[in-house]
Each structure stands twice: as structure tokens, then as C-alpha cells.
C-alpha positions, 0 to 999 in steps of 0.5 A, spaced: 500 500 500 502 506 498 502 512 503 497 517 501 500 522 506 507 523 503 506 529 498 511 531 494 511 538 493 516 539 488 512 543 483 510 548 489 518 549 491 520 551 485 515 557 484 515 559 491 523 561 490 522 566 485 518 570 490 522 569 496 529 572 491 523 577 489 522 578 497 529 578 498 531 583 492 526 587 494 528 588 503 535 589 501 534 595 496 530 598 500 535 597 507 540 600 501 536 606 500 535 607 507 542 607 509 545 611 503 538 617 507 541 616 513 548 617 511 547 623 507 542 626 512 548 625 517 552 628 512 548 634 512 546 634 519 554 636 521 555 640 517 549 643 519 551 644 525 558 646 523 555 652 520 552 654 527 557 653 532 563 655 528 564 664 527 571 663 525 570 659 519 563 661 516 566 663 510 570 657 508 565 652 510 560 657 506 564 656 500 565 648 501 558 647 502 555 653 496 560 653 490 558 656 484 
């Protein structure tokens, strides 16, 4: 007698890994682009801050930041 509560779920298997890779693409774009944000906003942030806090250098900082 065979064992009718063995299945073989091959066929299912093989359709479920390109939704998972898809899944996977998809979670490391965005964890990239929020790391690129973050660092660029950090970026932004200091220099930010550099601007307020210093007085001696506001010109060359100024002129980093904003050139033509």
C-alpha cells in the first residue's frame, strides 16, 4: 500500500523561490536606500551644525558647502 500522506511538493518549491529572491531583492534595496538617507542626512546634519557653532570659519565652510 502506498502512503497517501507523503506529498511531494516539488512543483510548489520551485515557484515559491522566485518570490522569496523577489522578497529578498526587494528588503535589501530598500535597507540600501535607507542607509545611503541616513548617511547623507548625517552628512548634512554636521555640517549643519558646523555652520552654527563655528564664527571663525563661516566663510570657508560657506564656500565648501555653496560653490558656484
Amino acid at each position: 500500500m502506498t502512503d497517501k500522506t507523503n506529498t511531494n511538493n516539488t512543483l510548489s518549491d520551485a515557484t515559491d523561490q522566485p518570490a522569496f529572491a523577489d522578497m529578498k531583492m526587494n528588503q535589501d534595496l530598500k535597507h540600501s536606500i535607507l542607509i545611503v538617507s541616513l548617511l547623507v542626512n548625517m552628512i548634512v546634519l554636521t555640517m549643519w551644525i558646523a555652520l552654527q557653532v563655528t564664527t571663525q570659519y563661516d566663510g570657508q565652510i560657506a564656500s565648501f558647502l555653496f560653490t558656484r
